[in-house]
Structures are given as C-alpha cells and as structure tokens.
C-alpha positions, 0 to 999 in steps of 0.5 A: 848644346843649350836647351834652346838649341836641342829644341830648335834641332827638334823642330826642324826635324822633318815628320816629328812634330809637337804632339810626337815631341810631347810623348818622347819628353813626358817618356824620357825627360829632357830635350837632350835626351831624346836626341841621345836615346838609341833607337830601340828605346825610341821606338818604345815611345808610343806612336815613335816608329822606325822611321822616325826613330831613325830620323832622330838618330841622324839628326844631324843630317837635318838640322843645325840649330846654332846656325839656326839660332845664329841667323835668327839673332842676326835677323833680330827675331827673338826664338821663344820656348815653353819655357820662357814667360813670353810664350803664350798662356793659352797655347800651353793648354793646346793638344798640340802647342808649337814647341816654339815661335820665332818671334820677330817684334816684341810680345807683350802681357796684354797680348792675353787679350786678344780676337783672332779676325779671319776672312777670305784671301778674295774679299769684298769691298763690303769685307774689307771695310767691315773688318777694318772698321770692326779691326780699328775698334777692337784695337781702340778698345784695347784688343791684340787683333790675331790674324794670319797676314794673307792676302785680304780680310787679314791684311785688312785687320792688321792694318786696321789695328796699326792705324788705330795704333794697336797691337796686332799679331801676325801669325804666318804660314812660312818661316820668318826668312821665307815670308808669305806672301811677300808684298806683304813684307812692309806691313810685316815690318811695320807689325814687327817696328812696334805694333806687335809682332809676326810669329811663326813655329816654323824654321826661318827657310821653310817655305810656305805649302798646304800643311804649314797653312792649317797649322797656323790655323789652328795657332789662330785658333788656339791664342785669342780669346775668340775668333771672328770671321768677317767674310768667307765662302762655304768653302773656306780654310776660315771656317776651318779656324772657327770650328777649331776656336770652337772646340777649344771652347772659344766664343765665335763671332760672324758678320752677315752678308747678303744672301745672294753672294756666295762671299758671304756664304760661309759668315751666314752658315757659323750664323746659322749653327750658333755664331753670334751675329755682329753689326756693330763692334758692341755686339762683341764688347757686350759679350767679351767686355770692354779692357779696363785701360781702353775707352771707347766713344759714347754714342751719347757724347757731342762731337768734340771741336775739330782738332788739328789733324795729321795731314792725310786725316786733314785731307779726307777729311776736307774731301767729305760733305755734310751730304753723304758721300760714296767712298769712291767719291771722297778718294776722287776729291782727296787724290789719295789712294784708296787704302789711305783713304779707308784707313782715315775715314775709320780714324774720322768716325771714330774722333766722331767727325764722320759719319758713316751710312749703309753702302758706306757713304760717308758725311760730316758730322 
C-alpha cells in the first residue's frame, strides 16, 4: 500500500479525525505505522481510546483506500497530501489541518492569494448584488475568492469570480461524488473546467450532514488571507467562520445592511465588535493591497470608446439608458434572465460603460 493510500485509508475511518491522526504520526512515525500497531500501543497515544483503537485494528472493515483512490482518478479528481507542493501553506499551520483534499480542477501558487466571501444560504437582492460585484472586483484585482458552494451569498461570489474570469475555490460540505446541493453541480463543473477548483477533506460517498458543515467552515477560515461576509442573520453558521478567521489572526470584513432587516443583523454585529466596514471594494484593497499582476480602473481615467462586446454584454448593454434605470427594468428590455443580466452589468461597470446608483439603478456613462 503506497503512503497515499495509508492516508486515504486514515481518512475514511469513521471517529478518527486530523488532530487524532497528528498525535498517533508525531507517537509512532509513519502513516503505515499506525495501522500496524497493536492496540495496546495504540491506546498508549493520548486521547487514543479502546474504541478508536479498535476501529484502526480492523481498518479494513471500514475503508478501501485502492478502490478509493481508484474512483477518484477515474472522476479525474487529483487527492492532494501534506506532503505534496499543491496542498495549502496556510492550512499547514491550522490546529487541526485536513489530512488531505480531493481536488477536482487544478490548484494553483497564486491561489495563496485568496478572500474567503460568506454569507446567508437566504440572501437578499441587495446581498446578492453586493457580494457579486465585491466578488467580480476582487477577482479583477487578482484574488482567489473562497467560498463554500451553498446556496446564495456563496454561489453568488463563485459566479461572480468566473464571470470576471478568475479564480474561485470552492470548498464543500460533501465528498466530490455526493455534491451539495446538487443544482449547483454545473457551476462546479465550470469551477473545476479552468477556474479554479472544488476541494473537499471528505471520502468521495460522504454525504452531506451537521458535522462536515462547520468542518469545512473552519477550511473557509483557515485558507484565505481574510474573510469577508457580506450578508448574514445574528444566527448565522457564517458568523461562526469569521470568529474563526479571527482567532487565526485574520483580517475580517463586513458589508453593513439597513438596520431594520433582520438579514443584515449578523454583518452589522462583526461591524459592531471590530470588523471593517466595506462600502466599496477599496476599503479591502486599501487594507490587503492591490496583487502586483492585477490592474484595477482609475476613478480617474475616461471612459474608453465602446468596444465590440460579447453578445450578452452587447444586449444589456442596449437595454440601459442614460437615465437610470432599476434592474428589473433592464432585464424586462433585455429578455435575459436575471443572473445574466446581473452578471453583465457587473462587467459593464467595470469596462466603465455603466454606472451604478443607490438602489441598484443602473445608467449609462
């Protein structure tokens, strides 16, 4: 059995974990090794007790890591280890760091520079075009935007990075095989088709449930350079990443929202306890700074001749006036749908051919 093997055989075994494996390796050495050990020596590792020692003397019973690794290769998913260049520098320095990924799509260096972008699975029309636009700037400017692949503010920051034809890492709840929530798997596909990648520290059948969430929170966490929520509840698992982000010593960002909308609670309390208000993209460039290979727009530059522009581009962009214009009133002249629409108008703005107002009316430059 190869190294890679040994450690896809840990990982599936059921109540073992990272920080349980960390002890067991830093006691007895090898990977291999702790599957030979007897279970008296077992037990002699802190925090190894009967039961779990058993579970690894009949390790068998519960993994198959060829096959494993078998089904992953044939998926086309990549199983990344501690020990490989791929797997990523700041999770090494995690308390618990997975023992590996499942990586379905291609990691890159400049993924180091990353924002984690959170949110509520119940979003807004104001939490959606927020983080978007925020999302499409970042990705501009040369950010990996980090984000779970739920429904709502993270399926919005995914998007928004591949329109802006960026990098994007999704990190998800699940095994790749098993992926949550599954009207999502074609924005996966697009993540994984040269975007980035969708990664996950759980065996491919696992399916999702309330432990492997907070789980990958704490991945979320852990990977980016900071964490930004954009929309959330008081009672929301998002603000569970950003105390987390926050103990690792990472920046956190907050967008405000009206404080009458219980939506918005959760943004408004990080605002209140510290988090750094953002308004405007720059508020987190001015912080992190700009990538070196990244340009972004001058406020201060002309608004270039019109280019020739991708066909839903040319069509949204017909369907604005030089009078502004509510959203729901470009897509009703555009007869696109609304994400294409949103989407496009974010490209718009930022070729600085639109521009945008309060209430997200929208008009000609």
């Amino acid at each position: 059995m190869t190294s890679q093997e040994t450690l896809v055989a840990l990982n599936m075994l059921p109540k073992i974990g990272p920080i349980r494996v960390r002890r067991l390796l830093e006691a007895l050495g090898e990977p291999a090794a702790i599957l030979g050990a007897s279970k008296d020596r077992l037990m002699r590792v802190d925090g190894i007790g009967e039961e779990t020692a058993e579970i690894l003397g009949s390790w068998q019973d519960h993994a198959d890591p060829a096959a494993e690794v078998r089904e992953a290769t044939e998926r086309g998913i990549s199983i990344v280890t501690q020990d490989d260049a791929d797997y990523p520098a700041p999770l090494r320095d995690a308390y618990d760091p997975p023992l590996l990924f499942y990586v379905w799509g291609k990691l890159e260096p400049r993924d180091r520079h990353a924002i984690s972008i959170v949110g509520s699975r119940r979003t807004t029309l104001y939490g959606t075009q927020t983080t978007k636009k925020l999302s499409y700037q970042l990705a501009q400017a040369g950010f990996t935007i980090i984000s779970g692949l739920a429904r709502g503010i993270d399926t919005a920051a995914h998007e928004a990075a591949v329109a802006a034809n960026g990098r994007t890492i999704a990190v998800v709840g699940s095994g790749l095989a098993q992926l949550y929530p599954p009207e999502n798997l074609a924005l996966a596909e697009k993540i994984a088709s040269g975007f980035g990648a969708v990664v996950s520290e759980f065996p491919l059948h696992t399916a999702p449930d309330k432990q492997t969430f907070p789980m990958r929170n704490r991945i979320v966490a852990a990977w980016a350079q900071a964490v930004l929520v954009t929309e959330c509840p008081a009672w929301s698992g998002s603000l569970i990443t950003a105390n987390l982000a926050s103990e690792y010593g990472k920046p956190i960002f907050a967008v405000p929202g009206p404080i009458d909308k219980p939506t918005s609670a959760g943004c408004n309390q990080l605002i209140r306890d510290g988090a750094t208000l953002v308004a405007d993209v720059s508020h987190i460039l001015d912080d992190l700074g700009e990538l070196p290979f990244a340009r972004q727009p001058s406020a201060a530059e002309p608004a270039a001749e019109i280019p020739e522009l991708p066909e839903e581009e040319a069509a949204v962009f017909a369907a604005v006036t030089a009078d502004e214009s509510p959203v729901d009133r470009i897509i009703e002249r555009s007869g696109l749908p609304a994400h294409v629409v949103t989407a496009n108008l974010m490209k718009l703005e930022m070729r600085r051919l639109v521009r945008v107002f309060p209430g997200f009316r929208y008009a000609r430059r």
